[in-house]
N, C-alpha and C positions, 0 to 999 in steps of 0.2 A: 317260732323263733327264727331269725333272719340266721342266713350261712355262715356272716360274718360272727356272733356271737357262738354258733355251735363251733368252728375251729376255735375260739378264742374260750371255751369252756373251762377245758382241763387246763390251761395255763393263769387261766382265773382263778383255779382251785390253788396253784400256786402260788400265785400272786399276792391270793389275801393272807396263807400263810406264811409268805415271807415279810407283807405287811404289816402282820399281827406281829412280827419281832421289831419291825422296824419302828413302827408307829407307836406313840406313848401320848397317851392323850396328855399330861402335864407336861411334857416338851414343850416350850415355846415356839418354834420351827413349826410344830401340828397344831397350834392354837393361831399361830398366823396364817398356815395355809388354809385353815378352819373357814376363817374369818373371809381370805381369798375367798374362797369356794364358793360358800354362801352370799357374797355381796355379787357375783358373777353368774354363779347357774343355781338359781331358786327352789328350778322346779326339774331340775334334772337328774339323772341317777348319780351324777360323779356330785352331791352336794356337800359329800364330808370328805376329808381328807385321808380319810381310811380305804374308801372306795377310788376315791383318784389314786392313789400310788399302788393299791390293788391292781386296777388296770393298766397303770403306766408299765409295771412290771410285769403283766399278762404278756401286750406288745411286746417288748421287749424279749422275754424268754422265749414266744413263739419266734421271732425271727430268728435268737440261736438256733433254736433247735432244728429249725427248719434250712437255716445255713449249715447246721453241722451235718445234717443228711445228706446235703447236697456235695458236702466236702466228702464224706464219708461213699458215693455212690462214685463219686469223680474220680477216688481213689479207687476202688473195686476195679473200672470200668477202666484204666488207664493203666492201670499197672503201678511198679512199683519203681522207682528213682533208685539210679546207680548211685552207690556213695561212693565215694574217693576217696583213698587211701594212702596216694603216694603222693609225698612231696620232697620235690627235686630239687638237690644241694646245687649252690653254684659252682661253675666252674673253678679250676686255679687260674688265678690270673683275674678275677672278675673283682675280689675283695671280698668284704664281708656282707652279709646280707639281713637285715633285720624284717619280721613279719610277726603277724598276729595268728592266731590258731583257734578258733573254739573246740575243746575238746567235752565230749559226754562220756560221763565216770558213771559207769553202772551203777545201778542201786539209786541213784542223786537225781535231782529233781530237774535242776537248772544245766546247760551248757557253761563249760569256763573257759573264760580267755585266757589262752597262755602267748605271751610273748616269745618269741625262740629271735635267735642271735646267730646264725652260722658265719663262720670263721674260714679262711682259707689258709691250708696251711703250708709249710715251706721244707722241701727236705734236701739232702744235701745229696752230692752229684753219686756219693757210693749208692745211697737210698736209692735213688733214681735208676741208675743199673740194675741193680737188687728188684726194684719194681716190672723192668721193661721185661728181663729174663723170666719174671714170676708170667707176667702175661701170654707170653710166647708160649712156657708149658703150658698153662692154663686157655690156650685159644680152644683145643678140640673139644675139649668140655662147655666152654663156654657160647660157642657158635652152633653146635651139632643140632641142638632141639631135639627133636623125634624122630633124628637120620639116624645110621647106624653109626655111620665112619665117614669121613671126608672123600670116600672114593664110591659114594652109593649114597647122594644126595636125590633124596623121591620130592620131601617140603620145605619150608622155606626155612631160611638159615635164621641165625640171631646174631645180631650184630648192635649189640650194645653200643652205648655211646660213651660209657667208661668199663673198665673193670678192674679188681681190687679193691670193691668199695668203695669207688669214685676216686682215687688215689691216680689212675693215668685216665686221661680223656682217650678216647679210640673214632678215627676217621674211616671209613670204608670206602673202597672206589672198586667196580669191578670193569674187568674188561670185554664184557658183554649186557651190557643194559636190557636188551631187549629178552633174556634169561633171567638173571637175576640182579633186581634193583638193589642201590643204596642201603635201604635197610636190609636185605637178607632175603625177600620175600621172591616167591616165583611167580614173574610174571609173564614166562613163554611155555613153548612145547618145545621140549629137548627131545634128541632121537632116538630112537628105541634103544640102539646099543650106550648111549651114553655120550654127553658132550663135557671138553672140556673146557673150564669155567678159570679164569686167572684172575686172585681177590689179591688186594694190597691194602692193608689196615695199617693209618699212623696214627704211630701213640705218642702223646706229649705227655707230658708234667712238669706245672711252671715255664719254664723259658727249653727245654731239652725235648728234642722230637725222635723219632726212630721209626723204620720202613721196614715192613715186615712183607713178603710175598708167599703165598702159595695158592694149590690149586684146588680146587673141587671138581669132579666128575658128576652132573648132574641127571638123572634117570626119569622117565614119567615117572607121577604118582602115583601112588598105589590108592585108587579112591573107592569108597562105598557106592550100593547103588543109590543114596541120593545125593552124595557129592559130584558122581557122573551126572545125574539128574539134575541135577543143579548149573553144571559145567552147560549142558544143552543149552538151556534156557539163558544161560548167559551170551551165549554164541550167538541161540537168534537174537536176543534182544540187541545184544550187537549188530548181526546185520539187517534187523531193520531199523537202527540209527541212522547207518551209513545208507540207509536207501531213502529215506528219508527225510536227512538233512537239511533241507530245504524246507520242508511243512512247519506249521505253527506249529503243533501237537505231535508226540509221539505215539501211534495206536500200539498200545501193550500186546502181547499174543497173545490169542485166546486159546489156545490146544496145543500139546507136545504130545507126539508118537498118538493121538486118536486120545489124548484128556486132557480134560476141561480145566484151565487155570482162573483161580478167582487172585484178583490183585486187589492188595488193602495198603494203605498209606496212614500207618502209624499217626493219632491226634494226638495234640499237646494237652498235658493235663494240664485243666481249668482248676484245680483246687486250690492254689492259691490265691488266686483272682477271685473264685465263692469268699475263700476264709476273710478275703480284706473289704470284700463287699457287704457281708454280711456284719463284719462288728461296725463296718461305717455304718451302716444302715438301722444298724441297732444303736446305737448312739445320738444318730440324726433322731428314731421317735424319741427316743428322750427330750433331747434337747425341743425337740417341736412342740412337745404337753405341753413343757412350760415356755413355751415362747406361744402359743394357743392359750395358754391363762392369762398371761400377760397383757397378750394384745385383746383380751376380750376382760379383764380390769379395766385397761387403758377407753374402749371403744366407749363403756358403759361411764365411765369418771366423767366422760365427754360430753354426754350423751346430760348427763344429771346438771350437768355444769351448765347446761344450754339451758335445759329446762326448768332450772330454780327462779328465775324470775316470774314467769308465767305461772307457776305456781304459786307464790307468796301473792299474787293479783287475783287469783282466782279463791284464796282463802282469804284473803283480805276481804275481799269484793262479799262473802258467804259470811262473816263475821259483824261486818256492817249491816246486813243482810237480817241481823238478830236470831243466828244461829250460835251456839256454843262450838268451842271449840272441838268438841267429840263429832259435836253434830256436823259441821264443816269436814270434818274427816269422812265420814260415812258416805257424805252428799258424794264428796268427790269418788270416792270408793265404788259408787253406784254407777257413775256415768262413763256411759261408754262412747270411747272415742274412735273414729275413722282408724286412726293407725297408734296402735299400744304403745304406751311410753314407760319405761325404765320407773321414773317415778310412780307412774298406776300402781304397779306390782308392790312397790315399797307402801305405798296408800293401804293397800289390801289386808295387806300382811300388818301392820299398824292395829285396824281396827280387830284383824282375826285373835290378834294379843289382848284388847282388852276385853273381846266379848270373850274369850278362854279364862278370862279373872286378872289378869297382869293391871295392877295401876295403873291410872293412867295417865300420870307425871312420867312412872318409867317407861310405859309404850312409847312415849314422846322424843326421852332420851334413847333409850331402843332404836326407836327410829332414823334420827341422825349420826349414831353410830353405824348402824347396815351400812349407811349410803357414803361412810370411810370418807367424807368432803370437810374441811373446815366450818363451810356455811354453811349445810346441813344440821352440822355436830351444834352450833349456837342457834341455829332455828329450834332445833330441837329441847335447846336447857332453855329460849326465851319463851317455849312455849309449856312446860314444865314451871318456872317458876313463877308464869303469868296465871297460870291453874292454881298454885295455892296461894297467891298473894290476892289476887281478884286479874280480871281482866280490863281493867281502866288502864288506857292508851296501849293496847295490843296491834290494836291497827295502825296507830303511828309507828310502831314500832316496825312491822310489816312492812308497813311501805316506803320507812327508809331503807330497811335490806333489801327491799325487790328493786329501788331505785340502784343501788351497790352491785346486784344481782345482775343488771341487765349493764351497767359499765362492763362487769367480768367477760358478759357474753359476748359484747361486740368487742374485747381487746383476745377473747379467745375467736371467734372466728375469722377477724385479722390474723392474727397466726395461722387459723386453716385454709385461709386462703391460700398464705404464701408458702404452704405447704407443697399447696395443688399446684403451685404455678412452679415451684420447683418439680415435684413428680411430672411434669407435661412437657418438662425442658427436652429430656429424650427423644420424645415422640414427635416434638416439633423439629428434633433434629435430623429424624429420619424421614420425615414430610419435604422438608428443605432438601434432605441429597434424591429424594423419587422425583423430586421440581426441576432441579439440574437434570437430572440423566432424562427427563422428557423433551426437555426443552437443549443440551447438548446433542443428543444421539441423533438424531434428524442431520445435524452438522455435519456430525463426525460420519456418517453414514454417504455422504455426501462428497467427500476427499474420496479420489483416485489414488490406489496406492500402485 
């Protein structure tokens, strides 16, 4: 057993039992692919329509399954995605703001789109007082974070961009940057005993603004030891930025205080990229079975179409000959030729029907039915009804169709020609630009610029 049939084992096991639900032999749809099947691959294992979508579905479920591992490994190995949580009201002043939302309701299968609509709202100039004064108490609470008090600042402040429930917008400015930024956060070293720090927050709402001052005393951190640890390795990796500013590369350090640091750079997880590769890919062998049935209908229709004339020549020729019609069959059945023809097979298979007991009026119709052709299908009834009426002028008869026959051939291989001569347009068009650029570039090579 080849590699490829052992992984495609147990999905074969599934395949046929999803087939055996799918597949009804008195369907029409399975009596047509039947017919496909058999008129295309004679002697090969996909010859019933039960065994073709058996495996069409084998493929297919191994590439899930095999994508969902690979999503399922991508996800192990990569971690797991932030979800979001906050969504931020507009301003006053900005209007209203309409957006979409999918929300997932536990229990429930699907995500649901909700539309939300926020509103800006308008309050009058007493509100507006009433609001600025609520902030003002409300600052030591709302700035402090994990300080004690406004006069024994160790980390960094919080400095909202509203407060009141978005009711006043709040501006921060302080008077030493290089201490404490914009937002709150501490980004110097303050002095043992303590520096003073001067913040100025303005609060609006709607068209009405208000300047608020005070002060914070800020003190080093109080840090753990691997937040000190951490601080180190920030400092040299700082200074060897600044010493090496200049270089393509920045060499990371390798050792703090006599240990060895390993540095890793977070990868992007590929699972989404598996998940959409994978049902493309599952999709595409679908679609390729049957665009591989088709084009191998289409190859063989072609193929029988060419060789109907040469055939009715060669049973004609065997009839005149003073052989019976059966016996013409067999003759040809027996002879082998340099390179197999489409028709041989159908020949074969003809005779194997009536030496198994099948008539041989219907072997005949049998016959022209396999080969799914118009001219076939009336070769087939002219030589069924020439069997039971007698055979007086069979061969006239033959040899008007093989004269019909061989019109079809040369008006279908006209067509295939101008097939080919379109399919060569391309190729001639990229022959024509390699002709320029050999015969340009010597030129152009040539100019002093």
């Amino acid at each position: 057993m080849r590699y490829e049939e052992k992984m495609m084992q147990p999905f074969y096991k599934i395949g046929k039992w999803i087939a055996s639900k799918m597949v009804k032999k008195e369907d029409v749809k399975y009596q047509k692919l039947e017919q496909t099947l058999q008129f295309v691959e004679n002697s090969a294992k996909e010859k019933d329509a039960f065994e073709f979508t058996a495996r069409r579905i084998a493929k297919v479920m191994m590439i899930l399954f095999w994508g969902t591992g690979l999503c399922f490994l991508a996800a192990v190995f990569t971690g797991e995605a932030k979800e979001i949580t906050f969504l931020a009201r507009p301003s006053y002043g900005q209007g209203s703001m309409e957006t979409d939302l999918e929300v997932q309701v536990e229990g429930e299968g699907e995500a649901q789109k909700i539309p939300i609509l926020l509103q800006e709202r308008q309050y009058s100039d007493q509100q507006i007082d009433e609001f600025f004064q609520q902030a003002i108490e409300d600052l030591e609470s709302v700035i402090l974070g994990e300080n004690i008090s406004m006069q024994e600042v160790r980390s960094s402040l919080e400095f909202p961009s509203s407060v009141l429930d978005g009711k006043v917008k709040a501006d921060w400015f302080t008077d030493d940057l290089g201490l404490i930024d914009e937002k709150g956060n501490l980004v110097g070293e303050p002095a043992e005993g303590g520096t003073q720090v001067q913040i100025t927050v303005n609060f609006s709402c709607q068209d009405r603004e208000m300047d608020y001052r005070f002060s914070v005393c800020v003190f080093p951190p109080v840090r753990s030891e691997e937040e000190k640890q951490q601080k180190q390795i920030q400092e040299l990796l700082q200074s060897e930025e600044q010493k090496r500013v200049q270089e393509e590369q920045l060499r990371l350090p390798g050792k703090i205080e006599g240990k060895k640091l390993e540095w890793k750079k977070e990868k992007e997880s590929p699972v989404q990229m598996i998940a959409v590769l994978m049902v493309i890919t599952a999709l595409c062998i679908w679609m390729l079975e049957e665009e591989r049935l088709q084009a191998a209908v289409k190859k063989k229709q072609t193929a029988l179409t060419m060789e109907y004339a040469s055939f009715l020549y060669k049973l004609m020729a065997l009839l005149r000959a003073g052989l019976t019609i059966r016996g013409a069959f067999e003759r040809l059945a027996q002879s082998r030729q340099v390179r197999e023809h489409y028709i041989d097979e159908e020949i074969r298979r003809c005779c194997n029907e009536m030496k198994s007991g099948v008539p041989e009026a219907q072997a005949y119709e049998n016959f022209g039915r396999r080969c799914q052709l118009p001219e076939y299908i009336k070769m087939g009834t002219i030589l069924a009804q020439n069997l039971r009426k007698g055979s007086d002028g069979l061969a006239d008869l033959l040899e008007a169709e093989a004269l019909r026959g061989m019109e079809e051939r040369h008006q279908l291989a006209r067509k295939l020609g101008e097939q080919a001569g379109t399919k060569l347009l391309f190729p001639m068009m990229l022959m024509f630009g390699v002709v320029l650029i050999i015969l340009m570039a010597p030129a152009l090579m040539s100019f002093s610029f």
